[in-house]
N, C-alpha and C positions, 0 to 999 in steps of 0.2 A: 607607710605606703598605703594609698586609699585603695580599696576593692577594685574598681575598673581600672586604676595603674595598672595591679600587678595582676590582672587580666588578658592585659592590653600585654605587658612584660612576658607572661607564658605563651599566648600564643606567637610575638617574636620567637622566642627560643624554640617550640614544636617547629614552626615554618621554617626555620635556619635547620634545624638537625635531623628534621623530618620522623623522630621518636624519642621518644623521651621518657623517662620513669617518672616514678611521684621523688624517690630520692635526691635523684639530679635535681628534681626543681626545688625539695629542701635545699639541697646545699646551695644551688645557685643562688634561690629568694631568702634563705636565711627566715624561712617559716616553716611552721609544724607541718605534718603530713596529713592533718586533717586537713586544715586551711586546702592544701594543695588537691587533694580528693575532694571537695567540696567544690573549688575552683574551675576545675575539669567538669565536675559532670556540670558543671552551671555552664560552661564554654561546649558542651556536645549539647545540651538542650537546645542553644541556641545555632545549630548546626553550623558550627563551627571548626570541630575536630573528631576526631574517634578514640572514644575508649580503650585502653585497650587494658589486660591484666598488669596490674601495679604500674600503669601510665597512660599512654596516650600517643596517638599518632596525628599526622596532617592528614585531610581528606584529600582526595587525588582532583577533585576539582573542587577549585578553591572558590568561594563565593566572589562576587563581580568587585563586591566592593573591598577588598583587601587586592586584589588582585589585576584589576582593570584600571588603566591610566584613565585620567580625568575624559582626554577627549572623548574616549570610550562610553566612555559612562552617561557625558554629554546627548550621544547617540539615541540613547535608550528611552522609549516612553515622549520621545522630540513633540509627536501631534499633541500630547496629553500637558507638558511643559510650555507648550506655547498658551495653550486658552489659558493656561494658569497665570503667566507671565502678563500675557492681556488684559484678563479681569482684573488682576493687581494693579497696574498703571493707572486707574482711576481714581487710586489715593492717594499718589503725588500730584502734590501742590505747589503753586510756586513763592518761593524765595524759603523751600523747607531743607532742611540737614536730614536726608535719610540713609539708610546703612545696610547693604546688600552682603553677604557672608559670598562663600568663593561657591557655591552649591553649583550643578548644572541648573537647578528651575531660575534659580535667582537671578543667573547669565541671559534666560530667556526673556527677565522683566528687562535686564540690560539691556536687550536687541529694541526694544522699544522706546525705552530713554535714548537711546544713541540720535536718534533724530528728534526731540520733541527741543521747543522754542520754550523754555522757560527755565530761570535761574534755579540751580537745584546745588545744593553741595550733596556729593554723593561719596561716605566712607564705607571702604570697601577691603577683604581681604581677599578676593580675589584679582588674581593678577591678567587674567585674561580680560574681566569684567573692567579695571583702570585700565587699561592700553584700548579699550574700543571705545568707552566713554570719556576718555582725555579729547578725542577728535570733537568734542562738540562745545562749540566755544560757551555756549552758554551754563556746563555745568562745570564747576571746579571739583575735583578728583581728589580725597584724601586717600592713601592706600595705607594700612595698619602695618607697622613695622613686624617682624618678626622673622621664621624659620621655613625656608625651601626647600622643601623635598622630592628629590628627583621624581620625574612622573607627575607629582604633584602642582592645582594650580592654586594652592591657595597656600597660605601663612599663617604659619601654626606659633604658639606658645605666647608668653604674657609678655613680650618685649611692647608690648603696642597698650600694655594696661593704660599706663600713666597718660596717655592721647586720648584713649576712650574718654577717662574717665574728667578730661577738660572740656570736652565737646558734647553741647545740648544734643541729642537725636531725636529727632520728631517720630521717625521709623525706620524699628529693625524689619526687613524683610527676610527670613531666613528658611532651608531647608534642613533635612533630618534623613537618615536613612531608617529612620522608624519614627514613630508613633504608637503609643497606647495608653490608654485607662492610666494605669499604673505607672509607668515609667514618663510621662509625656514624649517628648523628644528627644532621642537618644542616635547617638552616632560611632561607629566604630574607633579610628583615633582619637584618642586621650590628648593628646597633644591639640589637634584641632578643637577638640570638648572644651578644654580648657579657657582656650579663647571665648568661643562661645557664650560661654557662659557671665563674660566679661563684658559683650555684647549685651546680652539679652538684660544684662540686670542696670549697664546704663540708657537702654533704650526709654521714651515716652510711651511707649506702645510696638504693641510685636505682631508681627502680621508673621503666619507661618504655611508657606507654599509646598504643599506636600501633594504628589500625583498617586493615583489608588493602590499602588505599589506596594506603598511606605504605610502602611494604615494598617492598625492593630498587628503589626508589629513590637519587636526589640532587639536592641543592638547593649551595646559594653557599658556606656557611658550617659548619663543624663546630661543636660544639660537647659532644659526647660521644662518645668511643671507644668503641667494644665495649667494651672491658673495663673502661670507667665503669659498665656496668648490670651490675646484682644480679638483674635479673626485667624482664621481658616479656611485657606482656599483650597479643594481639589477637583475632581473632575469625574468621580462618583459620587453617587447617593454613599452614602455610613449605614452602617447597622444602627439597629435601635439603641442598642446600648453604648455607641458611641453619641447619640444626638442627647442621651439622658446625661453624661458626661460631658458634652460641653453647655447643655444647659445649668448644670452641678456649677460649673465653672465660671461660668460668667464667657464663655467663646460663641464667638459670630460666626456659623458656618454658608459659606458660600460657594458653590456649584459651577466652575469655570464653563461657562457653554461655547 
């Protein structure tokens, strides 16, 4: 089991029993007690849970993104997701195969597609993003097979690899619940990561729509290095040290106005 599985795996089991020891997660994960003490305090760094003597508890408010259904989440940061969604629309082209992940910014570049007049194949794992953009005759709709989770609007797990991996994509447009230096793009489900990463490594080019939110941040799971993106769109100025890394990298930064 890789590091952010059985990351992803411990904090299920805190969130279901609301405390937990370092033993119980031996015996549960069938891993050493270091592992498991190492595990933990790398999940309370990234305030995720609470320490507690020989375990660990659930925090009493649980971050948005474990916890908040998609519409919700959709909500959040709306002014700062639309200029993102807008400024991205100017790099579809037409008669291109592009590929939208189930994100909320990515829905916002959807809300613009839904009306434009030009041939577009659009693959997508989100399911809200296929049901508004099927309405427009001009763009045919691939949706990525895979795994529905209540609450959730997207499709998770590698049922959709072997589709990917037949289909040219001109562009990934994706989001992240983090960003940094170190980590590139990272997101809390494993399961959604996974895909991801399916994505981004058959994409031609990876545009990544991230609102100031998400920036110099980290969450559980990678799933794109820096120098996986082509371009970066937000809606702040970066710190210095992020402009000196995406120059390091070879990434386009661009300022949604």
């Amino acid at each position: 089991m890789f590091a952010d599985q059985r990351r992803n795996k411990i904090l299920e089991i805190v969130k279901e029993k609301g405390t937990v020891t370092v033993n119980e997660l031996t015996s549960l994960l069938n891993i050493s007690a270091a592992t498991v003490r190492s595990d933990l305090n790398q999940l309370e760094q990234q305030d995720l849970l609470i320490r507690t003597h020989g375990g660990a508890m659930m925090k009493e408010e649980v971050p948005d993104f474990v916890e908040k259904r998609y519409e919700e989440r959709e909500k959040k940061y709306r002014a700062e997701k639309l200029r993102i969604g807008r400024s991205a629309l100017k790099y579809v082209q037409e008669g291109q195969c592009i590929m939208l992940d189930a994100s909320s910014t990515c829905f916002e570049l959807a809300r613009h597609l839904k009306d434009v007049k030009m041939k577009l194949t659009v693959v997508t794992s989100g399911i809200a993003t296929a049901m508004m953009l099927k309405e427009n005759p001009y763009i045919t709709v691939i949706i990525i097979g895979g795994i529905v989770r209540n609450g959730s609007n997207s499709v998770e797990g590698l049922l959709g690899e072997e589709l990917l991996r037949k289909i040219n994509i001109d562009i990934l447009f994706t989001s992240a619940y983090a960003f940094n230096m170190k980590d590139g793009l990272s997101d809390f489900s494993y399961y959604e990561v996974e895909l991801k990463r399916v994505m981004v490594s058959t994409a031609n080019q990876v545009i990544a729509l991230l609102d100031h939110s998400k920036m110099e941040k980290s969450s559980i799971a990678t799933f794109a290095q820096p120098s996986d993106i082509d371009l970066l769109i937000t809606d702040q100025k970066v710190s210095e040290e992020l402009k000196i890394c995406f120059i390091n990298n070879n990434i386009t930064l661009e300022i949604a106005e």
